[in-house]
C-alpha positions as CSV (number, residue, x, y, z in Angstrom):
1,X,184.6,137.3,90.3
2,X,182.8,135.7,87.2
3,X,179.2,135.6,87.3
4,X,178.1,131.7,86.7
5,X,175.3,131.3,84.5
6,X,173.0,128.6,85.9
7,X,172.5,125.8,83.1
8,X,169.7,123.3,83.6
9,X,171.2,119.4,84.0
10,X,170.4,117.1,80.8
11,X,167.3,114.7,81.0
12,X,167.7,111.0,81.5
13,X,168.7,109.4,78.5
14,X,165.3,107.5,78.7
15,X,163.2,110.3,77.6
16,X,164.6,110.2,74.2
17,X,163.2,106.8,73.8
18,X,159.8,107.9,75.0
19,X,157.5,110.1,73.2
20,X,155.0,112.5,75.1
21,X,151.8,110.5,75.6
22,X,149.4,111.1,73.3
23,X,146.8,111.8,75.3
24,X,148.4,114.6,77.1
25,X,148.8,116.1,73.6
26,X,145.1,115.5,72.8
27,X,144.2,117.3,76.4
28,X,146.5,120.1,75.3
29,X,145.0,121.0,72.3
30,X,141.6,120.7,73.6
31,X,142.1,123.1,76.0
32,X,143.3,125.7,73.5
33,X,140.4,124.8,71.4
34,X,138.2,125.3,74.3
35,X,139.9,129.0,75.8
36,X,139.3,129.7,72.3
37,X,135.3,129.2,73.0
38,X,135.0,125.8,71.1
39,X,132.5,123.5,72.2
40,X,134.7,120.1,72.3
41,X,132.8,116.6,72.1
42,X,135.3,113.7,73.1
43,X,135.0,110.9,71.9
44,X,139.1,110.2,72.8
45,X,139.2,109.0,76.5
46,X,137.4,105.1,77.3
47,X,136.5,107.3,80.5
48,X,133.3,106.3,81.7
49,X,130.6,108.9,82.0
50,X,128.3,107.8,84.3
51,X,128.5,107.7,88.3
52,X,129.4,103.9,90.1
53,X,127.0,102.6,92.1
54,X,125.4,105.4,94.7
55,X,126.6,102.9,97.9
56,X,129.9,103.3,96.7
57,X,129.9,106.7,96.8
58,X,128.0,106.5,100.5
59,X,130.7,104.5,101.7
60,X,133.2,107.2,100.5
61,X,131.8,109.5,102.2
62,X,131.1,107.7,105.7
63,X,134.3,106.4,105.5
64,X,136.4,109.6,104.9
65,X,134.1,111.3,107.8
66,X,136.2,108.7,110.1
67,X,139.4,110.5,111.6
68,X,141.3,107.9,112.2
69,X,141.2,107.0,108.3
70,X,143.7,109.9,107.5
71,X,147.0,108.6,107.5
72,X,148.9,106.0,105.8
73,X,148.1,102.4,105.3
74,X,150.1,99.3,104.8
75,X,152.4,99.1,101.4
76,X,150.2,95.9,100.6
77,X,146.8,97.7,101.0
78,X,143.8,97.0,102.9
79,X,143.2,93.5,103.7
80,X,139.2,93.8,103.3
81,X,139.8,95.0,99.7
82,X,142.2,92.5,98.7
83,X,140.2,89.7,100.0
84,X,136.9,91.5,98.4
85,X,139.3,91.5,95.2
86,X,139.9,87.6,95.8
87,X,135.9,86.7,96.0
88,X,135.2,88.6,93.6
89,X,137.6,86.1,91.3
90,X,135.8,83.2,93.0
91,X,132.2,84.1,92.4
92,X,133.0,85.5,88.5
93,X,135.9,83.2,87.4
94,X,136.0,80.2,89.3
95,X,139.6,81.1,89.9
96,X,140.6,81.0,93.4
97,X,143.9,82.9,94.7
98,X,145.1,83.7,97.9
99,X,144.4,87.4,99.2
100,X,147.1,88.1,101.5
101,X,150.1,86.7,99.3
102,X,148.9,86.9,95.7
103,X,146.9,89.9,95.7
104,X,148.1,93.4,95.3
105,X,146.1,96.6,95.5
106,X,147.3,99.2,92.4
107,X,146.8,102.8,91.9
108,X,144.8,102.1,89.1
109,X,146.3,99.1,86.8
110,X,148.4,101.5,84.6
111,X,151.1,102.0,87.4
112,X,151.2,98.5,87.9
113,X,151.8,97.9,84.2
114,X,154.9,100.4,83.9
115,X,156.0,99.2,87.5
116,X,155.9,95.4,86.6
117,X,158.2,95.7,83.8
118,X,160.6,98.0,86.3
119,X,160.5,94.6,88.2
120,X,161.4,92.2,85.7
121,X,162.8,94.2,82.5
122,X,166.9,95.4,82.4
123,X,169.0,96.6,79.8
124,X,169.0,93.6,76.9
125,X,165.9,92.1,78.2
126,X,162.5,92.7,76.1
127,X,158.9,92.7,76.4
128,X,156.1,91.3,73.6
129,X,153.6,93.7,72.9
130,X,150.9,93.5,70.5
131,X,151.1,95.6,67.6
132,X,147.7,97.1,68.5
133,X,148.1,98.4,72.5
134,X,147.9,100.3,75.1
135,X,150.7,102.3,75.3
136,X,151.7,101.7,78.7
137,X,153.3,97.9,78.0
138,X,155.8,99.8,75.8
139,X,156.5,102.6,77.6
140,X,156.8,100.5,80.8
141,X,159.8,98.2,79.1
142,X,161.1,101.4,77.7
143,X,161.8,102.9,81.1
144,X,163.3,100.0,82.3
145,X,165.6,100.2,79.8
146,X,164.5,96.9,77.7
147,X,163.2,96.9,74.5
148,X,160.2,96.2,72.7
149,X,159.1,93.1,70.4
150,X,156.0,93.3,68.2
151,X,153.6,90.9,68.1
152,X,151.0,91.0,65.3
153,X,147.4,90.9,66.2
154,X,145.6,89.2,62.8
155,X,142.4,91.1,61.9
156,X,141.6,88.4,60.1
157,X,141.3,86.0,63.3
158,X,139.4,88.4,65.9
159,X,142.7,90.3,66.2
160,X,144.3,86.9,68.1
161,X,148.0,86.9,68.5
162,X,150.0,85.4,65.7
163,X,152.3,82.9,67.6
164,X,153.5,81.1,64.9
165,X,155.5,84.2,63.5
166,X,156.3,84.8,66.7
167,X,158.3,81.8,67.4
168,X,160.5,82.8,64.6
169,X,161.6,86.3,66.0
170,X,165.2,86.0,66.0
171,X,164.9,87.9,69.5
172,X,162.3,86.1,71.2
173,X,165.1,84.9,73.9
174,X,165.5,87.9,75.2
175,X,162.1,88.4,76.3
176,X,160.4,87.9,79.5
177,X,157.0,89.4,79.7
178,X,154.1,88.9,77.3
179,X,151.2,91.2,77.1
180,X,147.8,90.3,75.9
181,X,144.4,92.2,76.4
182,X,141.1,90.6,75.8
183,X,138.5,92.6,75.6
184,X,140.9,94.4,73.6
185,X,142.1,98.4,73.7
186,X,141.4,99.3,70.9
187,X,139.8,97.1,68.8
188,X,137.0,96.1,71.6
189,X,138.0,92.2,70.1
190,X,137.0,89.3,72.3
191,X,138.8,85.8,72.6
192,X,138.0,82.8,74.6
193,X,139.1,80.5,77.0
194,X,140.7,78.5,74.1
195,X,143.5,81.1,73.2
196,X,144.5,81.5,76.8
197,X,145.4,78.5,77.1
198,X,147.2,78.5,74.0
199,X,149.0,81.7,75.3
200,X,150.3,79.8,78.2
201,X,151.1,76.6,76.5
202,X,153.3,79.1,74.3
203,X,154.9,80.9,77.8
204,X,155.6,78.0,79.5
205,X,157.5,77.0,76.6
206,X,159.7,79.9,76.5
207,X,159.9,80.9,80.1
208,X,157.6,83.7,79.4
209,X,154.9,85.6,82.4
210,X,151.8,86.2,80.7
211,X,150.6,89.6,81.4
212,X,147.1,89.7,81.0
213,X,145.2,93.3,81.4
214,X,141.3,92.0,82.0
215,X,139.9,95.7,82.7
216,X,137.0,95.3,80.6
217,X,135.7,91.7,81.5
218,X,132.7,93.7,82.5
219,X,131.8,95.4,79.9
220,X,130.7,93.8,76.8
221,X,127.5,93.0,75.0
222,X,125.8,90.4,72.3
223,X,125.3,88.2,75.1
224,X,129.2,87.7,75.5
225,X,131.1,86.5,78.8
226,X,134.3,87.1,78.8
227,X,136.8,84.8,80.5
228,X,140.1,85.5,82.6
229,X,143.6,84.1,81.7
230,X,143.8,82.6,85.3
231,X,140.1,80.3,84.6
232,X,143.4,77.9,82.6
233,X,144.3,75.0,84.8
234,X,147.7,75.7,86.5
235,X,148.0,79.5,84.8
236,X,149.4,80.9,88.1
237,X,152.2,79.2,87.6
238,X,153.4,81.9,84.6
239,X,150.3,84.7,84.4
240,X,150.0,88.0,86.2
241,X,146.8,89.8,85.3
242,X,145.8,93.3,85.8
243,X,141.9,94.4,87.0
244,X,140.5,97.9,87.3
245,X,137.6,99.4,88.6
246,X,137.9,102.0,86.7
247,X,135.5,100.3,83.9
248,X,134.0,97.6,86.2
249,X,132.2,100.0,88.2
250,X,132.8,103.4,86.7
251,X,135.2,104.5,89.0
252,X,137.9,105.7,86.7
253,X,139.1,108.9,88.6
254,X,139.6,106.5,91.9
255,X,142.3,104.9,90.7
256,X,141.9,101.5,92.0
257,X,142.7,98.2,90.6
258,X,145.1,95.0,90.9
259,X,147.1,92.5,90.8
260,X,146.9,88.9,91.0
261,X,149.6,86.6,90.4
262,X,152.1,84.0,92.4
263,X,154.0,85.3,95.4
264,X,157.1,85.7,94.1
265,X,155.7,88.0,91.2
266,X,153.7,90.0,93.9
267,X,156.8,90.2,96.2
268,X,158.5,91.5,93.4
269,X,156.2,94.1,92.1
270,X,155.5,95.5,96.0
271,X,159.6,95.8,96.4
272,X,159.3,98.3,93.7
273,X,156.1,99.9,94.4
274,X,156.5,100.5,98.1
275,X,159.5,102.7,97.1
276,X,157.7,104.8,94.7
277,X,154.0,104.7,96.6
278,X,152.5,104.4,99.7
279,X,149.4,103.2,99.1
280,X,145.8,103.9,98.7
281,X,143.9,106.4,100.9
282,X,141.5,103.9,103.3
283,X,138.1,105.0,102.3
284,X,138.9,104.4,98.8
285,X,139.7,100.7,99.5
286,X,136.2,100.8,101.9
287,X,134.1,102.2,98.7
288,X,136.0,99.8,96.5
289,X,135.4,96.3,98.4
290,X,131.8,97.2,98.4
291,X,131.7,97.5,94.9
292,X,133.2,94.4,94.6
293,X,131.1,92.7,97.0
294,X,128.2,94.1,96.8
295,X,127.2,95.8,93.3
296,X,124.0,94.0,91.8
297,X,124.5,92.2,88.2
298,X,121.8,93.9,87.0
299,X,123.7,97.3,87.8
300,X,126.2,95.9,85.2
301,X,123.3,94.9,82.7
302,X,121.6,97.9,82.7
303,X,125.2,100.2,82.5
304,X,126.1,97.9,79.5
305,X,122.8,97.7,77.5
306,X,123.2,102.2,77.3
307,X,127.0,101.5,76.2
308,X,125.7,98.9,73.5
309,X,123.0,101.6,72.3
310,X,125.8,104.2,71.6
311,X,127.8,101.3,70.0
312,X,125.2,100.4,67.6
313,X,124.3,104.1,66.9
314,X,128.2,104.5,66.1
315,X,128.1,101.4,63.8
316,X,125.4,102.8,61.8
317,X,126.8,106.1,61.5
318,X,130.1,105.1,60.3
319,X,129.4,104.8,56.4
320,X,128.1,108.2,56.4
321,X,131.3,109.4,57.9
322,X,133.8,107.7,56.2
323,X,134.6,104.5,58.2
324,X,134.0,101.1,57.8
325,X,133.9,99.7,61.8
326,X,134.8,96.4,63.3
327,X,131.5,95.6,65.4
328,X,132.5,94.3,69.1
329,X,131.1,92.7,71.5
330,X,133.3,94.6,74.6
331,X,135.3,97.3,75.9
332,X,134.6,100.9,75.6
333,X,135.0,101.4,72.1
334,X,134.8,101.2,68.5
335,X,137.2,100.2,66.0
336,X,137.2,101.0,62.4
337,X,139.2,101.8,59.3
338,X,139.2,105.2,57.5
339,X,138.1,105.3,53.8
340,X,141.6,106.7,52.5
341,X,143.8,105.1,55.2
342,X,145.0,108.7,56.7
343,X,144.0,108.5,60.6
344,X,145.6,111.5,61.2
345,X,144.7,113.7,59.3
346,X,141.2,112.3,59.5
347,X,141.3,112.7,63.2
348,X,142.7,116.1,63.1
349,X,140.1,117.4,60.7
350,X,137.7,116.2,62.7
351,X,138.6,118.7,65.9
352,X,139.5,121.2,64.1
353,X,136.5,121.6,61.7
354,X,133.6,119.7,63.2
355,X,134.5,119.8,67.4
356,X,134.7,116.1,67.9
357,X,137.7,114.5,69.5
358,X,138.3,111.2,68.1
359,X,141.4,108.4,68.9
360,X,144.1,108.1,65.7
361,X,144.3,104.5,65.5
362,X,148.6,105.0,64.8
363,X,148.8,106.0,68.6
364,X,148.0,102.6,69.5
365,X,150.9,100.9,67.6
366,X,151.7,100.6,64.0
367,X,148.9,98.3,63.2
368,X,146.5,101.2,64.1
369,X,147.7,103.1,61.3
370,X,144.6,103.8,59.2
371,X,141.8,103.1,61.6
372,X,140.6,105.3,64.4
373,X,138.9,104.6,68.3
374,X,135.6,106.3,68.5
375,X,134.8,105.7,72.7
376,X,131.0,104.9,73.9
377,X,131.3,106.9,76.8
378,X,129.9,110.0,76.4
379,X,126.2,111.2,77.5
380,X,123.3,110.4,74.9
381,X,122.6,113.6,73.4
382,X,126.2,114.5,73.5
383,X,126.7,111.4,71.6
384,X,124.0,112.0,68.8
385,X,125.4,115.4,68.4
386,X,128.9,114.4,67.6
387,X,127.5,112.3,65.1
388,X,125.5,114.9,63.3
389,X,128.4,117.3,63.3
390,X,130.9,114.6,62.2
391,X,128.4,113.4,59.5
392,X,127.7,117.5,58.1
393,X,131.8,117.6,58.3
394,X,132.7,114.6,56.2
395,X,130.1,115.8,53.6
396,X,132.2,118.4,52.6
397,X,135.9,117.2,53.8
398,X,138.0,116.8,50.8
């Protein structure tokens, strides 16, 4: 009798229209830098470095000390955290939704991002993505089999969405989703109530939902306040947007966030996410409602006013290392263009020869091509000593 030689079965077609994620490539060579005994700053990940509020983490802990808050929850999450989610939109925004029909809890926003266009997105249908983003509202149409249409973000205008050319894509049709995200990944760009409403004016037109990814309304500086897409009279009508805790209260490795759009959008996103997911553990939604109910203003102040110090000690170290930076006034990062246009090999230099982990703008899009994402969240002293290695390295790069 022949012997059969076992053969592994073929990937999903899929894959070949997805690349690995970058960052999983950055983590990899880290850690062979590091086995190796180098001493890695990163400057890479927008992953907060400091704690969230110590009655968070109380709650946590009191909470997961309950035994009857082991099993699973509902599909739809806890009620206390969606309606925490809900006030939260009231007391910053104005904007009042309804908790228990357009509210929905997320695994951190990112799963809601790939699982929204797995809701709405099938073969021949496309998604607008800026050509600056974060890599999940391509990847997302790409699994569902759509496809992908640029939409250039003008430096020139704050990084603001060029609808005019837009109107002229020869596929704009075909699309149903439009993402925008203000404070901006990864540019840290800002934008006001003003081009909202000129996003929806523009969606509404086309039959378009306005995706709108609002993780960093809470961090920013200069004395700005950002806005949400759904402060537009009558936005619910065509706008989902996407909150996460993960920079709101420094809670990145929790994975918690949301969704809040009409019920039919919600209904549609749950139908796909209650058959991939069951939910959040309980104490996390306990620890994550008191954040969202109960975390001072000043906690926020006095978080953002350390990440404005590191930005402004970034700015003023960028000439000496070869950048010329776009100064923001939110998110986690900054933005600026290398002196000979090569982000790659800029960025690879970098880790190799002075230790520091920096972003390549090019992974962001092909806009990025050229610039480079230098994150504020990284300890003080860890901070200045990037810059001092990165600032002996470029002296003598090239």
């Amino acid at each position: 009798m022949a012997t059969h030689t076992f053969s592994l079965p073929k990937t999903a077609a899929r894959l070949e229209r997805m690349p690995p994620y970058g960052f999983e490539l950055i983590n990899r060579r880290i850690a062979q830098l590091s086995a190796a005994g180098a001493d890695i700053i990163r400057l890479d990940m927008g992953s907060p470095d400091m704690p969230p509020p110590q009655p968070v983490i109380e709650m946590l802990q009191r909470s997961a000390e309950n035994p009857n808050y082991h099993n699973y929850g509902s599909y739809r999450g806890l009620p206390a955290f969606r309606k925490a989610v809900a006030d939260y939109y009231a007391r910053r925004f104005g904007v009042q939704v309804d908790p228990d029909t357009e509210v929905l809890p997320l695994i951190g926003s990112k799963e809601g991002i790939v699982n929204l266009a797995l809701a709405f997105l099938d073969r021949g249908d496309a998604a607008i993505v800026p050509d600056l983003n974060y890599p999940a509202y391509t990847m997302g149409a790409l699994m569902a089999g759509g496809d992908v249409i640029l939409m250039h973000l003008d430096p020139e205008r704050n990084y603001a969405p060029d609808l005019q050319a837009l109107r002229q894509h020869p596929d704009l049709r075909r699309a149903k989703l439009l993402w925008v995200n203000y404070p901006n990944n990864p540019t840290g760009a800002t934008c006001d109530l003003d081009l909202y409403a000129e996003l929806i004016a523009f969606c509404r037109e086309h039959d378009l939902l306005l995706c709108s990814d609002n993780p960093y309304a809470e961090v920013v500086y200069d004395g700005y306040r950002a806005p949400s897409a759904l402060q537009v009279e009558g936005a619910l009508t065509c706008t989902v947007e996407f909150m996460s805790l993960s920079k709101l209260y420094n809670m990145a490795g929790w994975r918690l966030g949301a969704c809040l759009a009409r019920r039919e959008v919600i209904e549609a996103l749950l139908t796909i996410k209650s058959n991939v997911d069951s939910g959040h553990f309980r104490p996390i939604y306990e620890a994550g409602a008191l954040a969202l109910n109960a975390t001072p203003q000043s906690w926020i102040d006095q978080r953002n006013a350390i990440y404005q110090a590191r930005r402004d000690a970034i700015l003023a170290a960028c000439p000496s290392i070869g950048l010329s930076a776009f100064k923001t006034s939110g998110s986690l990062y900054v933005w600026a263009r290398v002196a000979d246009g090569d982000d790659t090999a800029y960025v690879q230099a970098a880790l190799e020869q002075a230790q520091v982990s920096l972003t390549a703008g090019s992974m962001y899009g092909p806009a990025g091509k050229g610039y480079v994402r230098i994150s504020v969240g990284v300890e003080d002293s860890r901070l200045q000593e990037a810059i001092a290695r990165l600032q002996r390295w470029y002296a003598n790069w090239n």
